[in-house]
C-alpha positions in Angstrom: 139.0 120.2 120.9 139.5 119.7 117.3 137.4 122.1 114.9 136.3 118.4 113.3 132.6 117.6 113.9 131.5 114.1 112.8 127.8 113.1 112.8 127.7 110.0 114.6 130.4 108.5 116.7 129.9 104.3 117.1 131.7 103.0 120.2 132.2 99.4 120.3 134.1 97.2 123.1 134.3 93.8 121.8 135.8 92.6 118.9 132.9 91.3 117.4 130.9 93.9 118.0 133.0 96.2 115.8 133.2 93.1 113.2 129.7 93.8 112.7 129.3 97.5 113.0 132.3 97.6 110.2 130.1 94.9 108.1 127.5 97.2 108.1 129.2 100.5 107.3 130.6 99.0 104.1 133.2 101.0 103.3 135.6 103.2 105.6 139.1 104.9 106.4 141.2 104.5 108.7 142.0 108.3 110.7 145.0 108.2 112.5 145.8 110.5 115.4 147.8 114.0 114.1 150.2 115.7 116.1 148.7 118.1 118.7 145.4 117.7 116.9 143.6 113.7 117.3 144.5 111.5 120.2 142.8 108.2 118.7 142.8 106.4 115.6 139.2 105.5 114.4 137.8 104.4 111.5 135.7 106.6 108.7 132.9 106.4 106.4 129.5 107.5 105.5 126.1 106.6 105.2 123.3 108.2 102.9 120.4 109.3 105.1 116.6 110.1 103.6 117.1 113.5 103.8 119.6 113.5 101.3 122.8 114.0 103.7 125.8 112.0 103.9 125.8 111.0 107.5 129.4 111.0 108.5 130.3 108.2 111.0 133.5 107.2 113.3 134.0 103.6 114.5 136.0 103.1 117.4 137.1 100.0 119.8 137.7 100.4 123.3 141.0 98.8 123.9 139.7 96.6 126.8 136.2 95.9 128.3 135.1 97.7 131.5 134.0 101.3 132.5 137.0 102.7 132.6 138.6 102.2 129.3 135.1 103.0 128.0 135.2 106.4 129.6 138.7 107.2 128.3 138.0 105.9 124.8 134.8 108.5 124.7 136.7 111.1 126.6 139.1 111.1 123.7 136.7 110.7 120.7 134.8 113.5 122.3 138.4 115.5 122.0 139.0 114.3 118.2 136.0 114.6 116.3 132.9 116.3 118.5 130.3 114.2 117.8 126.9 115.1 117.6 125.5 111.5 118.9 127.5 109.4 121.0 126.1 105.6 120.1 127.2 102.9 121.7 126.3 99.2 120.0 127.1 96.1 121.3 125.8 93.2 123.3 124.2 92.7 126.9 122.5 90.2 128.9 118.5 90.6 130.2 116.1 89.4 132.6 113.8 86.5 131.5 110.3 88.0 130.2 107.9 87.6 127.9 108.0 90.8 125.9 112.2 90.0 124.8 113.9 87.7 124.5 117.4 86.7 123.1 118.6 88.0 119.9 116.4 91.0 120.2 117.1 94.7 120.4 117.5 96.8 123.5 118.2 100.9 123.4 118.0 102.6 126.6 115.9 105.0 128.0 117.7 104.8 131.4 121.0 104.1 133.1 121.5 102.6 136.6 124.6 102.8 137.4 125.9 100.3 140.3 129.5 100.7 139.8 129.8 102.0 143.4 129.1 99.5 146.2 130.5 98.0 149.4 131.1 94.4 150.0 130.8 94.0 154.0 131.5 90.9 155.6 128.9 88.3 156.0 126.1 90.7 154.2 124.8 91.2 150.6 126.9 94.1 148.8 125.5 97.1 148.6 125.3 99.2 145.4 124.9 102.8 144.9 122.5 103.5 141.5 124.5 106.8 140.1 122.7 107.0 137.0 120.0 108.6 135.2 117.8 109.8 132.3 119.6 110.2 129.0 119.5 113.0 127.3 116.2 114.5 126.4 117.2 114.3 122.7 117.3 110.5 123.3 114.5 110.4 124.7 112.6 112.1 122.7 114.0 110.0 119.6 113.0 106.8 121.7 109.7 108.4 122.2 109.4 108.3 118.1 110.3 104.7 117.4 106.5 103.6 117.4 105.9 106.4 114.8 109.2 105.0 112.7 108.4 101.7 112.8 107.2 101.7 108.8 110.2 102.8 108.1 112.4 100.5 110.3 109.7 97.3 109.0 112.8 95.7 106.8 115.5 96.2 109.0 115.3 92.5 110.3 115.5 91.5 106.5 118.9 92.8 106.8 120.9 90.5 109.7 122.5 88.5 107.5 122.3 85.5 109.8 119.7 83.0 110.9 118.6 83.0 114.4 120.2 80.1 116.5 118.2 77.1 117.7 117.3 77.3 121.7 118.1 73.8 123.9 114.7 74.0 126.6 116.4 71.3 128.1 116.7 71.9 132.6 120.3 71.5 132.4 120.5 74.7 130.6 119.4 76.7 133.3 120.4 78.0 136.6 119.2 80.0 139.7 116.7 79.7 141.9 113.9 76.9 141.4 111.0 79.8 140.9 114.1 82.4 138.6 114.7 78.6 136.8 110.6 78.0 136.3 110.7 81.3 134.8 113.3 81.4 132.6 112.2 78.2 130.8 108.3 79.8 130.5 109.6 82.6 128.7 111.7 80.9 126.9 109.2 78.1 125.8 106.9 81.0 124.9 109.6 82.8 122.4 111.3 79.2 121.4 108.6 76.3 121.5 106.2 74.7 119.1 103.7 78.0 119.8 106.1 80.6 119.2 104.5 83.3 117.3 107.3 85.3 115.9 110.9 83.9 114.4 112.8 87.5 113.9 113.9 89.7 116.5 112.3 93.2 117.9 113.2 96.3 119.5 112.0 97.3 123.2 113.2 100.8 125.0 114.0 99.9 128.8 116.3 101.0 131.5 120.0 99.7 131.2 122.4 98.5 133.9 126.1 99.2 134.1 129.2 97.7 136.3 132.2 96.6 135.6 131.2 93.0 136.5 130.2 90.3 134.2 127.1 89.9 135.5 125.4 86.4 135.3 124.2 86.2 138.7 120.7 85.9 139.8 120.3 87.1 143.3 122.5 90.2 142.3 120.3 91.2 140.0 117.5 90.4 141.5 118.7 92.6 144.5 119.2 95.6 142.0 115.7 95.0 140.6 114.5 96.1 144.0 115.8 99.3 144.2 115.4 99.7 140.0 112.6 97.7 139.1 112.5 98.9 135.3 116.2 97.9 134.6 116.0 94.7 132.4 119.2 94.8 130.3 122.9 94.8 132.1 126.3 95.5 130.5 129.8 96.7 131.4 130.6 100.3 129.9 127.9 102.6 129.1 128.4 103.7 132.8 131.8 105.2 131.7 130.8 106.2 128.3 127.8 108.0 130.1 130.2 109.9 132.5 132.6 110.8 129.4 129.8 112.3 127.5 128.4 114.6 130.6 131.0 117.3 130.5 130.6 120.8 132.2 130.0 123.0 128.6 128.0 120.2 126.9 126.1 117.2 127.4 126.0 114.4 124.1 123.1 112.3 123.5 124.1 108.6 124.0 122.0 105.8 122.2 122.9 102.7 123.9 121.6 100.0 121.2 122.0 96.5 122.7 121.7 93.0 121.5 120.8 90.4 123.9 123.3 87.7 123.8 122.2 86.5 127.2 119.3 85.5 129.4 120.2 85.4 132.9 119.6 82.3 134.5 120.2 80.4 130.8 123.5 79.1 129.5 122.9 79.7 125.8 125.4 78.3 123.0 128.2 80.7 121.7 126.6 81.5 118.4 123.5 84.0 120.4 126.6 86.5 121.0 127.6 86.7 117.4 123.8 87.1 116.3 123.0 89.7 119.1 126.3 91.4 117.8 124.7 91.5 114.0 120.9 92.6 115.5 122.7 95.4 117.2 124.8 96.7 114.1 121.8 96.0 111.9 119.4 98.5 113.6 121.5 101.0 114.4 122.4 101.8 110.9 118.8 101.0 109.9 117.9 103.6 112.4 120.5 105.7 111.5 119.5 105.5 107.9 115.8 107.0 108.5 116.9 109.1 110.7 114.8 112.4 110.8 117.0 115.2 109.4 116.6 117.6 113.1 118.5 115.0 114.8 121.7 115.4 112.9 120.9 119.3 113.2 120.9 118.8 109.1 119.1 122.2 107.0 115.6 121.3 105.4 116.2 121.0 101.6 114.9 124.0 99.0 112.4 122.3 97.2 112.7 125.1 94.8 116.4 124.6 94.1 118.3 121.9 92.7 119.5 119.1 94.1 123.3 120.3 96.5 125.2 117.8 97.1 125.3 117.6 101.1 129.2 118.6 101.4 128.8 121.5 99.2 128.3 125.0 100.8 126.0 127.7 99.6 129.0 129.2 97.9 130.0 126.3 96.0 126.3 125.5 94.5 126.9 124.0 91.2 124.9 125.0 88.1 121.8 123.3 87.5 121.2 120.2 85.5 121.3 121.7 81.6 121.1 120.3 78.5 122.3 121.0 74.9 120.1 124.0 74.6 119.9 127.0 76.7 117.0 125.5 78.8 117.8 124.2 82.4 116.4 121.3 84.4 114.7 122.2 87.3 113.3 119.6 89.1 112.5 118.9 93.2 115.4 117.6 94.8 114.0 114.4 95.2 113.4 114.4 91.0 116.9 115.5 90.1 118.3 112.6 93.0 116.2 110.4 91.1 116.9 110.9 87.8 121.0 110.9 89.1 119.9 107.4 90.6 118.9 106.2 87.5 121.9 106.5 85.5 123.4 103.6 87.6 120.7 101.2 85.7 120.7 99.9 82.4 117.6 98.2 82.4 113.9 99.8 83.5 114.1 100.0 86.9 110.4 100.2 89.4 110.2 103.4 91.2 109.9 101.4 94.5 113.6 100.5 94.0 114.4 103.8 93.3 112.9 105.6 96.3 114.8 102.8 98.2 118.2 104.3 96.8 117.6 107.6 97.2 116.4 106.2 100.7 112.3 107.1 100.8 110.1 105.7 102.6 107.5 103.5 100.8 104.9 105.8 101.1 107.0 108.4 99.8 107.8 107.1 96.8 105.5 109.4 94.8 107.6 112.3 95.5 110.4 111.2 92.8 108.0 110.7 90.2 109.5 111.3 86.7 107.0 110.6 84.6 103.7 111.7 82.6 104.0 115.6 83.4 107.2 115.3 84.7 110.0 117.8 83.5 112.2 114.9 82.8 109.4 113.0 80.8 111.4 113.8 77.5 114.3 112.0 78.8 113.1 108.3 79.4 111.0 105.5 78.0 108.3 103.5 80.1 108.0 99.6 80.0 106.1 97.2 82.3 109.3 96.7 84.0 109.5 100.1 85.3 111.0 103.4 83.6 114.7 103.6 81.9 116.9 106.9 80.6 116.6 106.9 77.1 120.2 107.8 75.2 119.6 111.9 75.3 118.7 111.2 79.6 121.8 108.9 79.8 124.4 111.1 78.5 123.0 114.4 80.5 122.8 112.3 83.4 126.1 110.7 83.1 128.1 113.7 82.1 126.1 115.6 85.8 127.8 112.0 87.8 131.2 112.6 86.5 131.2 116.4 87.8 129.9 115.2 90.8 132.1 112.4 91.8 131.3 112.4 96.0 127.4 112.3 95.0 127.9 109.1 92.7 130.4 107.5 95.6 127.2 107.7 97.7 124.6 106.1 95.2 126.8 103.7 94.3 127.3 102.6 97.5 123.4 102.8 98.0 122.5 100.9 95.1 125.2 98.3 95.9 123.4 98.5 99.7 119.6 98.1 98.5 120.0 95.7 95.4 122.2 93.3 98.1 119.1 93.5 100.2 117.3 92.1 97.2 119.5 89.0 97.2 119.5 88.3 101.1 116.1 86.7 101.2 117.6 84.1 98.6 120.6 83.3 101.2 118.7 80.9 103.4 117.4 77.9 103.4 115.6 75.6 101.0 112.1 75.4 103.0 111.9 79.0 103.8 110.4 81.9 101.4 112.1 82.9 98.1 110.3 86.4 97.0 110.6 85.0 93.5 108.5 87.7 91.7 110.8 90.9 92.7 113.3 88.8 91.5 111.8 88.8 88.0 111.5 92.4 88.6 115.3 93.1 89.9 117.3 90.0 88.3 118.5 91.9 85.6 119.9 94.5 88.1 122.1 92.1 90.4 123.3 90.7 87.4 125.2 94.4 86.4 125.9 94.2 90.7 127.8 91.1 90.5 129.8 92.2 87.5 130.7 95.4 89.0 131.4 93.2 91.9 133.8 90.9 89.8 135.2 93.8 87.9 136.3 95.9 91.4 137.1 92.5 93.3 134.3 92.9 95.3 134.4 89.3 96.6 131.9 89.1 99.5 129.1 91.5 97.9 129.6 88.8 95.0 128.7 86.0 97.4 126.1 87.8 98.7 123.9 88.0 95.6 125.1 84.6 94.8 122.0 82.9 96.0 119.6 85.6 94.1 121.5 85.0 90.9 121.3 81.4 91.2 116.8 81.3 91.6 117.1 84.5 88.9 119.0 82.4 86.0 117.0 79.4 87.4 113.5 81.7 86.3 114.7 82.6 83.1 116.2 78.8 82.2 119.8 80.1 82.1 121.8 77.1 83.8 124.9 77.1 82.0 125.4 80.9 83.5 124.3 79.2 86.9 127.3 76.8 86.7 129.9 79.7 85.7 128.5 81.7 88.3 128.9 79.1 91.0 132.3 78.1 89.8 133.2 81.4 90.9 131.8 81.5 94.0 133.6 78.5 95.2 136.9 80.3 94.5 135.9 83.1 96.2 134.8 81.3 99.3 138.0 78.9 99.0 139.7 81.7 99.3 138.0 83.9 102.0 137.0 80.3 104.0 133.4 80.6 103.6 132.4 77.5 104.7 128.6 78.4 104.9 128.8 79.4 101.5 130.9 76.9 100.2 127.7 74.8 101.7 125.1 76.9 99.9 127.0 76.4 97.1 127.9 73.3 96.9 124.1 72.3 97.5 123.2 74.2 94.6 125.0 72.7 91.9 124.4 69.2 93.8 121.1 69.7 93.0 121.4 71.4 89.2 123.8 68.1 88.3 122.1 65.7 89.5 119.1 67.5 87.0 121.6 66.8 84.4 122.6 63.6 84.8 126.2 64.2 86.1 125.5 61.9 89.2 129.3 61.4 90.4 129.5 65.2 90.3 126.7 65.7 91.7 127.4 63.3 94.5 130.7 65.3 95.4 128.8 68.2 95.3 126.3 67.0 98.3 129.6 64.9 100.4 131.4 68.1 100.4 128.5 70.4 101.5 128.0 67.8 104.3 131.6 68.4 105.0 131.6 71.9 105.1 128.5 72.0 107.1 129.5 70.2 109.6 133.4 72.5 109.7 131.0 75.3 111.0 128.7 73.3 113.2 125.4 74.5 111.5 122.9 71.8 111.8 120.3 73.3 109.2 123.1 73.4 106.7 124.4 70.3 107.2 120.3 68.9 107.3 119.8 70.9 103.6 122.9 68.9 102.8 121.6 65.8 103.6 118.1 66.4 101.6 120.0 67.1 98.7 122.5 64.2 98.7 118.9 62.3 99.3 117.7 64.0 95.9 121.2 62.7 93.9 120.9 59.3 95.2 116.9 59.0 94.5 117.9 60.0 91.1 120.1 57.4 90.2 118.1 55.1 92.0 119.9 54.4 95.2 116.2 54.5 97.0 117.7 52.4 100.6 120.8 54.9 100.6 118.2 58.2 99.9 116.2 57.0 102.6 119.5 56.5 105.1 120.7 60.2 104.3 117.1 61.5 105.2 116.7 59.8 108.2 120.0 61.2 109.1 118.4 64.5 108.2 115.6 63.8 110.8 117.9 63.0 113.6 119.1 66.9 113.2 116.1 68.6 113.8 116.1 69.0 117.2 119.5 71.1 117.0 117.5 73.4 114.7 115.4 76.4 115.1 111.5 76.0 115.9 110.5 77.3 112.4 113.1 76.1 110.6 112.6 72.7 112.6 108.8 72.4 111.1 109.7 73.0 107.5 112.9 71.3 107.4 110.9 68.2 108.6 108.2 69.1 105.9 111.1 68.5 103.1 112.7 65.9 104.3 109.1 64.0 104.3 108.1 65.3 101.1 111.6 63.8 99.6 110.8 60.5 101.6 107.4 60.6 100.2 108.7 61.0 96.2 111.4 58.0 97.3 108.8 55.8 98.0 106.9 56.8 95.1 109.7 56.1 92.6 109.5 52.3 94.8 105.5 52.1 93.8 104.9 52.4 97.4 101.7 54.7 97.3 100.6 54.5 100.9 103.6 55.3 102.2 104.4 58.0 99.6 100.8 59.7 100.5 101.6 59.3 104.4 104.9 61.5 103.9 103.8 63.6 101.4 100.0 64.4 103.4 102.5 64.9 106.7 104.7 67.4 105.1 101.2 69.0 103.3 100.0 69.4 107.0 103.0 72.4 107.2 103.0 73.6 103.6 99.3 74.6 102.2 99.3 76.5 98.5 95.8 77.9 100.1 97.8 79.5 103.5 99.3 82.2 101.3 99.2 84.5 104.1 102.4 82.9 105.6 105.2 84.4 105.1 107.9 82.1 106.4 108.0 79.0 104.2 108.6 78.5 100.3 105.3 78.9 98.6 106.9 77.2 95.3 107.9 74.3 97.7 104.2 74.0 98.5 103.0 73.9 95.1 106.1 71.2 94.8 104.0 69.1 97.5 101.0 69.6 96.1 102.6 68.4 92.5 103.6 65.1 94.4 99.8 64.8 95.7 99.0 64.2 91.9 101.1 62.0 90.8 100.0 60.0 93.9 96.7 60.1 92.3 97.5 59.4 89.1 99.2 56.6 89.8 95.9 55.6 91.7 94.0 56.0 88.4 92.4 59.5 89.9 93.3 61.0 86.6 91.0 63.6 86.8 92.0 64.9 90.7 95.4 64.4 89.7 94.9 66.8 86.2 93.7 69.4 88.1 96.1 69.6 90.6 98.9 69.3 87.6 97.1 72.6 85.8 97.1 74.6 89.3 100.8 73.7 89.4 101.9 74.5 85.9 99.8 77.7 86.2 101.9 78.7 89.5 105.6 77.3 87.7 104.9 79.9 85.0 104.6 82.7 86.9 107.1 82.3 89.4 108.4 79.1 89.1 111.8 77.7 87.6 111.9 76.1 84.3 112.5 73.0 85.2 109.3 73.3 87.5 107.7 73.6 84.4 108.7 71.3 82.0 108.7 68.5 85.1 104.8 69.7 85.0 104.0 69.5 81.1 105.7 65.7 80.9 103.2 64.9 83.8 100.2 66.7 81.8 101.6 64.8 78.7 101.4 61.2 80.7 98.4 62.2 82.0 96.4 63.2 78.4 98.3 60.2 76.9 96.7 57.5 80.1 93.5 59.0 78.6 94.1 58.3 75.0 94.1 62.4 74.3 97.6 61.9 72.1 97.2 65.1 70.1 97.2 67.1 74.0 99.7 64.5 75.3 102.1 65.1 72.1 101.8 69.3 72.5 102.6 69.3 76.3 105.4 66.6 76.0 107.1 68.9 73.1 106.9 71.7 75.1 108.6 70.2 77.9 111.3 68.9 75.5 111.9 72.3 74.3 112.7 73.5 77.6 114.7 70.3 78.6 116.7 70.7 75.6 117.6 74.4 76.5 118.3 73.0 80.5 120.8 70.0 79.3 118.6 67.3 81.5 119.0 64.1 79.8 117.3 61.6 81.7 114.5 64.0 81.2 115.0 64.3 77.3 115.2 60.7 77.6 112.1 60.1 79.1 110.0 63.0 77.1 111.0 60.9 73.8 110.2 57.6 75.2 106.7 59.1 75.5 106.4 60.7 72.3 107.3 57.7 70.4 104.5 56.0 72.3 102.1 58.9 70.6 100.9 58.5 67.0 101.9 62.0 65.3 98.5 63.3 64.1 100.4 65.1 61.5 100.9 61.9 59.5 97.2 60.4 59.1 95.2 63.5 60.1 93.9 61.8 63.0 93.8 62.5 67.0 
């Protein structure tokens, strides 16, 4: 055996499986066997635990599915690189129930092991079950998962891909009558109009293992009799099992499973690539939080400085100094912290920075660098958050540079937690936008995404995309919101991105059509339709639709807006159940703002009260849908009244709207809400109010290139006597 240790060996079968085990490890490289000293070629890298650690991690891909190449895969990892965890991740099928259900995490506590059997004529085979407990470090780690779960709370956050819709239809299932009945109740519980949750969990249960695909009812109702707690069943941890009980030593293995399948339901193709991602995604969240004993890591002195985790007692490196003779002696945490903020050149919130140094929220206290802090002297304090002043900045620089491996791993932290930022902002229109941390961490992605364009970092670039576009849509910054997208597109082009391409496209659909560039913007919207549509997603390709709606409403193609959201409509079955209920909530609310452009008020009220039913500004206690969207519906509701001569109903809701816009709305939000304040005051013969919102909302136009809005402002105000040249309102 080779004197090697690694932390954590990852075994994956399937190619997509280690796809998404890669995605999530970042960065890696690729170990190649030595003479007489490594057998397989694996790859890599490293991951920054809470403690403080570098976690070091192998990847490796059994050359074919099945037991026994699983067995000789782990036989020989075991050989190269003894591992203290064996984890396997991948995907599996399940029994229907109520408590999973597809897309959700399995890690077992159990195997039964049914690769032994004999098939005798004209009888049922008959199985063996060789397996048994895992180790009683695994299970004493599953026994902690409730007590982890604050810690593990975001890891759904972090998928990177929407969960696919579910087709309740009877064709879909298969089995016996009473296995069909329920399949589709558990289903219709987890899927159908009363769902109650959209993202995924995590259950502990027993795990079985052949070397069959197994998608067969009776057989597994037959091995449910002699092993009534197995609900999950796979092809390989069986062998990876046997490969890890040797006669010196026994390895933990963590068996983290996806489910890709429900037996007794053929589900569409995309479940396996999104069980794939749910696997990946909570191992290394796990692995991440990972108490320190598990890894057999040493507690940290909090009386010494911070050691870099690959540096031995004999290598300790001097303490932080500065000029003078004085030395900077700080807990670890504090002297990781202060490190962590040299990557930041604007004032940063300490929540952010316990997340880099990998803290738990409620931990957050313990980096603490302020007031009576030892490092006080070398930072300023804003309501953003705390900064290194220019005496901080060049200690802490010159401390990075003599330890390069320690800033490898921050960087790649801060690159990891600042990209979790961005992902809310990568899905769709209708669902929630955290738009006040992005006020709070814009200024941050933007130094991401140009170390990203600097070090050709082309997919972390596209994955902050989405942020950047809301964050320079805050601040009223569109002409950086074009260059930014510009690049994007090439990036995508070139790595054939077609969702993003989509979400791009969509964007600057929407922004052009804003300025009055309708041909561009009507290319815009046909090719996100097209590129939608290349990857079969039908929420993309419905978001396309709305938005081509939105280009043709504003140049006053009303019929055609209407077709292309009817269109839309005819999608929604194909989509998820939430995603269903607030795409149809747009697509009525842009039907609703058609027909108010056509004077059509009843009509605009039905869609726009329909799409109201969904989207309430008082039910902020949902955390699924766009709360600006809401406020966007309840903006429609008065102009509806205005237009009805309610001028008062239709005031107040404009105020409550304008109120919300300013604090985490766009700019064009709220100049769109000053020119209706300014109609509104000018209807009631109040010019002098009417003429102060309408030049505010010029102001902003001006700086946001919208000419049909500029045009529009200035027909108003030459409607309104200036008070300024006869003194009176």
């Amino acid at each position: 055996m080779s004197h090697e240790s690694i932390d954590v060996a990852i075994v994956t079968v399937r190619e997509d499986e280690n796809h998404a085990v890669l995605d999530k490890l970042g960065k890696w490289t690729i170990e190649p066997p030595e003479p007489s000293t490594k057998i397989r070629t694996f790859a890599r890298g490293t991951l920054l635990n809470s403690s403080g650690r570098a976690c070091s991690i192998a990847v490796i891909r059994t050359p074919e599915q099945g037991p026994i190449a699983a067995y000789d895969t782990t036989r020989d990892l075991i050989e190269d690189v003894d591992p203290k965890w064996i984890v396997v991740v991948g995907i599996a099928g399940a029994i229907p129930e109520r408590e999973f259900t597809l897309g959700d995490v399995v890690i077992g506590t159990r195997l039964h092991d049914f690769i032994v059997g004999a098939y005798l004529e004209g009888v049922p085979p008959e199985f063996t079950d060789q397996g048994g407990p895992m180790k009683k470090d695994v299970q004493d780690l599953i026994a902690l998962l409730p007590a982890l779960r604050l810690q593990l709370a975001r890891w759904t956050t972090e998928i990177g891909m929407a969960r696919p819709p579910v087709n309740l239809s009877d064709k879909k299932l298969y089995g016996s009558p009473e296995w069909k009945r329920v399949t589709k109740s558990t289903l219709e519980y987890h899927f159908g109009r009363s769902a109650t949750r959209s993202a995924p969990t995590v259950t502990a249960r027993a795990i079985a293992s052949s070397g069959l695909l197994i998608k067969s009812t009776s057989l597994v109702s037959q091995w449910r009799k002699s092993a009534r707690d197995l609900i999950a069943v796979e092809m390989e941890l069986a062998g990876i099992y046997a490969a890890a009980h040797r006669s010196q030593k026994e390895y933990p293995v963590l068996a983290i499973r996806g489910i890709s399948d429900i037996i007794g339901y053929k589900r569409d193709a995309e479940w396996t690539e999104y069980a794939c991602k749910t696997a990946a995604t909570l191992c290394f969240s796990l692995l991440k939080i990972l108490p320190a004993r598990y890894l057999e890591f040493h507690a940290m002195d909090t009386k010494s400085v911070l050691v870099p985790p690959w540096v031995t007692e004999t290598e300790v490196t001097p303490p932080l100094r500065t000029d003078s003779e004085s030395s900077l002696r700080g807990s670890p945490l504090q002297n990781l912290g202060l490190l962590a903020l040299g990557l930041f050149k604007s004032p940063v919130t300490y929540e952010l920075l316990g997340k880099i140094i990998g803290l738990r929220a409620e931990d957050q206290f313990a980096v603490d660098l302020s007031g009576g802090s030892i490092y006080g002297q070398f930072l300023h304090r804003t309501s953003a958050g705390i900064a290194l002043n220019e005496p901080g900045r060049t200690i802490v620089q010159g401390e990075l540079e003599r330890r390069p491996e320690l800033k490898i791993l921050l960087l790649r932290s801060w690159e990891r937690e600042l990209t979790n930022c961005a992902a809310p902002f990568s899905t769709h229109r209708w669902r929630n936008r955290p738009r006040l941390s992005l006020r709070q961490n814009g200024e941050h992605l933007v130094e991401l995404a140009k170390w990203a364009v600097a070090h050709g970092k082309q997919p972390v670039f596209l994955r902050l995309l989405p942020a950047l576009r809301e964050y320079y849509d805050l601040v009223g910054n569109w002409e950086e919101r074009l260059r930014l997208s510009h690049i994007g597109i090439e990036y995508a082009a070139d790595s054939k991105d077609y969702e993003a391409l989509a979400s791009i496209k969509i964007s600057l659909a929407w922004l052009l059509s804003q300025q009055g560039k309708v041909d561009d913007a009507t290319q815009c919207a046909q090719d996100a339709i097209s590129h939608s549509r290349v990857i079969d997603d039908p929420a993309w390709e419905c978001e396309s639709l709305v938005t081509y709606a939105i280009v043709l409403r504003r140049a006053s193609s009303y019929d055609r807006a209407a077709g292309q959201c009817n269109l839309a409509m005819e999608l929604l079955p194909r989509l998820a159940v939430l995603d269903r209920f607030y795409a149809e909530a747009w697509i009525r609310y842009e039907l609703g703002l058609n027909a108010l452009q056509l004077r059509d008020l009843d009509l605009a009220q039905q869609n726009v009260l329909a799409a109201r039913q969904v989207l309430r500004v008082d039910d902020v206690s949902n955390p699924s849908y766009n709360l600006e969207f809401a406020w966007l519906v309840h903006t429609a509701l008065g102009r509806i009244e205005q237009q009805r001569g309610n001028v008062d109903t239709a005031g107040a809701k404009y105020l409550q709207a304008l109120s919300f816009f300013g604090e985490t709305g766009s700019k064009g939000q709220v100049s769109t809400a000053l020119y209706l304040l300014a109609t509104l005051h000018f209807q009631k013969g109040e010019t002098s109010i009417a003429r102060k919102y309408a030049s505010e909302a010029l102001q902003i136009s001006h700086s946001l290139s919208q000419p049909s809005t500029i045009s529009k402002i200035r027909d108003l105000l030459s409607k309104i006597p200036d008070p300024s040249s006869d003194g009176r309102n």
